[in-house]
C-alpha positions as CSV (number, residue, x, y, z in Angstrom):
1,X,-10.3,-59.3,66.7
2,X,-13.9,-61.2,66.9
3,X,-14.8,-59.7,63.8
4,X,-11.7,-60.6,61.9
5,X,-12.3,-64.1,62.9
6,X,-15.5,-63.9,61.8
7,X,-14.8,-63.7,58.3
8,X,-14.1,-65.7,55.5
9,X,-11.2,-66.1,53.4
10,X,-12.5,-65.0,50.5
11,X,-13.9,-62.1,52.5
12,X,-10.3,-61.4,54.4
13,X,-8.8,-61.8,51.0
14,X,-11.2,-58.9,49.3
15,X,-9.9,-56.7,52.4
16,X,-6.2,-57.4,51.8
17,X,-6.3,-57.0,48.5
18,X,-7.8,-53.3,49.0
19,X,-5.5,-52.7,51.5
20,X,-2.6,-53.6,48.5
21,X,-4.5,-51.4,46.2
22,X,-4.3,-49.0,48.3
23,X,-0.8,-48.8,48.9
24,X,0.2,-50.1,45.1
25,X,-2.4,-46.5,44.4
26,X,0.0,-44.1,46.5
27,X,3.3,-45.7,45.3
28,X,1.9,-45.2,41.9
29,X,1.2,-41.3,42.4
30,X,4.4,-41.0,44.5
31,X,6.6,-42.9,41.2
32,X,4.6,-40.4,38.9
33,X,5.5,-37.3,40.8
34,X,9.1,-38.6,41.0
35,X,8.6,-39.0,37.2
36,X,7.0,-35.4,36.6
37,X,10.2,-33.6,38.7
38,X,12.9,-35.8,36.7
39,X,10.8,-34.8,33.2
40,X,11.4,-31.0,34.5
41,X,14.7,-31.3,35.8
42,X,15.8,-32.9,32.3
43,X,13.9,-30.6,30.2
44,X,15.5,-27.3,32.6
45,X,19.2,-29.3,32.0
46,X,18.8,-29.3,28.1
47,X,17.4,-25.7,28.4
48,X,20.6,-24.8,29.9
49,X,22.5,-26.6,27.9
50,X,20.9,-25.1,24.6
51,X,21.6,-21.9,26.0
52,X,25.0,-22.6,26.6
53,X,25.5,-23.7,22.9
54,X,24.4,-20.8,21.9
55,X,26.7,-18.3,23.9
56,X,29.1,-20.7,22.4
57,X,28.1,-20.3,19.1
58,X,27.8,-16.1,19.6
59,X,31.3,-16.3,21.0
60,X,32.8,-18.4,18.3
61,X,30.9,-16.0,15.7
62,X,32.4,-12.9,17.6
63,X,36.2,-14.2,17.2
64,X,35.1,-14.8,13.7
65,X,34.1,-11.6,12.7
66,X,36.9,-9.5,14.9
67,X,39.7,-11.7,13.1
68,X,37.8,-10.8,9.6
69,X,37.7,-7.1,10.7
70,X,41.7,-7.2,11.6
71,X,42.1,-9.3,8.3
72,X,40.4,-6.4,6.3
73,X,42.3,-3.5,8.0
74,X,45.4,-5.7,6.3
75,X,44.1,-5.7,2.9
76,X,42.7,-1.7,2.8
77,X,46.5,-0.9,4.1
78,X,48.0,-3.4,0.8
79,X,45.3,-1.8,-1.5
80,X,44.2,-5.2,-2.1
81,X,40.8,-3.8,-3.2
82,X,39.8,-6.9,-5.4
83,X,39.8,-8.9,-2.5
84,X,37.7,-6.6,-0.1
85,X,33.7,-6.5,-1.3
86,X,33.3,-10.6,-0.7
87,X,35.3,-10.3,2.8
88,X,32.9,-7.3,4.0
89,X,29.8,-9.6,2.7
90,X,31.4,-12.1,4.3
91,X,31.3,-10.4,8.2
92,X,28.3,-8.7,7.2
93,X,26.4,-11.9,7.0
94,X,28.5,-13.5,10.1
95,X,26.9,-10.4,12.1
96,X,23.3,-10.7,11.1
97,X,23.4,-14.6,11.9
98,X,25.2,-13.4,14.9
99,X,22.5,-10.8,15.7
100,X,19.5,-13.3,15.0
101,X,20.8,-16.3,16.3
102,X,20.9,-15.5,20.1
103,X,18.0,-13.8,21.7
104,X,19.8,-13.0,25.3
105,X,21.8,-10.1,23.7
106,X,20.1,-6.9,25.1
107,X,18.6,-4.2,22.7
108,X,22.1,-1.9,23.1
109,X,24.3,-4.6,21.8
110,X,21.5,-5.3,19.2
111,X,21.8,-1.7,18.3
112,X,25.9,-1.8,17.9
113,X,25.6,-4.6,15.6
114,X,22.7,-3.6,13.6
115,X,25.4,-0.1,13.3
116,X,28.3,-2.0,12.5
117,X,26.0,-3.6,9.7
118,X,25.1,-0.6,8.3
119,X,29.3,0.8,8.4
120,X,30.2,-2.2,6.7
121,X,27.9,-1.9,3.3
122,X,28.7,1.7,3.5
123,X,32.8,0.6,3.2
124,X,32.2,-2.1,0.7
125,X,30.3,1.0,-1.4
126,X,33.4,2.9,-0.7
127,X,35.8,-0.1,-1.7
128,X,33.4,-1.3,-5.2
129,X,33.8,2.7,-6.0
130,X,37.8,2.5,-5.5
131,X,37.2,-0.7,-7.7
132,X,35.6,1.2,-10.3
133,X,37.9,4.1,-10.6
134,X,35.2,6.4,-9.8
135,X,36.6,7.3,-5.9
136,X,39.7,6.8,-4.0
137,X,39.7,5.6,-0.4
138,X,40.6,7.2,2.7
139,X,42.7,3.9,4.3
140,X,43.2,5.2,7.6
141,X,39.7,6.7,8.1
142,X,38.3,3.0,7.0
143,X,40.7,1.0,9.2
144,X,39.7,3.5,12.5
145,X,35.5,3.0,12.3
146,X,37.0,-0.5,11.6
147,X,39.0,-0.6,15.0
148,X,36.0,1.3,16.4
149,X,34.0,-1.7,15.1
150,X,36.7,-4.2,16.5
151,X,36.2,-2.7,20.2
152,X,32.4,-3.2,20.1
153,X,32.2,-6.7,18.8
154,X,35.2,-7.5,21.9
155,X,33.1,-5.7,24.1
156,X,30.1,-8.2,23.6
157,X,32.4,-11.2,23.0
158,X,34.0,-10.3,27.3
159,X,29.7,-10.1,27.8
160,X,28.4,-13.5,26.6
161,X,31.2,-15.3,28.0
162,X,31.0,-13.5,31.6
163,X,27.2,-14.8,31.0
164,X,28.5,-18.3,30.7
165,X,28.7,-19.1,34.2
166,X,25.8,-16.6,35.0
167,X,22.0,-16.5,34.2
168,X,20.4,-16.0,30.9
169,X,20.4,-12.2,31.1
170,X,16.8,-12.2,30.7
């Protein structure tokens, strides 16, 4: 205590005010640690959430293109051959954003769409030729690799929304 009493003010002032440094210092690094764990925890929350629009998305797409597939079963049963080419462009085009847009769908289910794909520009071939005169369709051959179709695409749709509440499937 001697040497406290020792000093002078201005001296015992310096002192305190390192001592407040000191402790304003390690608050500072403590409030920018805080800050650095709520910068991850926000950034990990609109992760999620981004992923979580996109399942969304995949599984709005998937409804989509399995009431479009049921819709053109219809119209090759009524012949309605006009109306066919734009509808298969139409779910062709669904499927590829489909397939590009999500990047949590394994290689398989990459695989089944890139197939289904492929089946429906070889039907809308079949369908321009019926159009043209220059072939005749087999309606009940189409509409089955159509349901065949139908199965895959509900098959993935029951997979990205058992992912919802699940990890990324990464």
């Amino acid at each position: 205590m001697t040497y406290l009493s020792t000093l002078s003010i201005p001296e015992l002032a310096s002192i305190i005010g390192l001592i407040v440094t000191v402790i304003g210092f390690i608050v500072t690094i403590y409030s920018v640690g805080r800050s650095r764990s709520a910068a991850n925890l926000a950034k990990e929350a609109a992760d999620s959430a981004r992923v979580r629009m996109m399942r969304f998305d995949v599984a709005t797409g998937l409804t989509s293109a399995i009431s479009m597939l049921e819709e053109i079963k219809r119209l090759q049963r009524d012949k309605s051959w006009q109306l066919l080419p734009e509808r298969y462009g139409t779910l062709r085009k669904l499927l590829v954003s489909i397939r590009g847009a999500y990047p949590h769908i394994s290689e398989a289910d990459r695989s089944s769409i890139q197939s289904a794909i492929q089946h429906l520009a070889n039907s809308e071939r079949i369908v321009e030729k019926v159009i043209a005169d220059v072939d005749t369709a087999d309606v009940p051959k189409l509409n089955s690799r159509l349901s065949n179709l139908v199965d895959i695409l509900q098959e993935l749709l029951i997979e990205v929304k058992n992912r919802e509440g699940g990890s990324d499937g990464n």
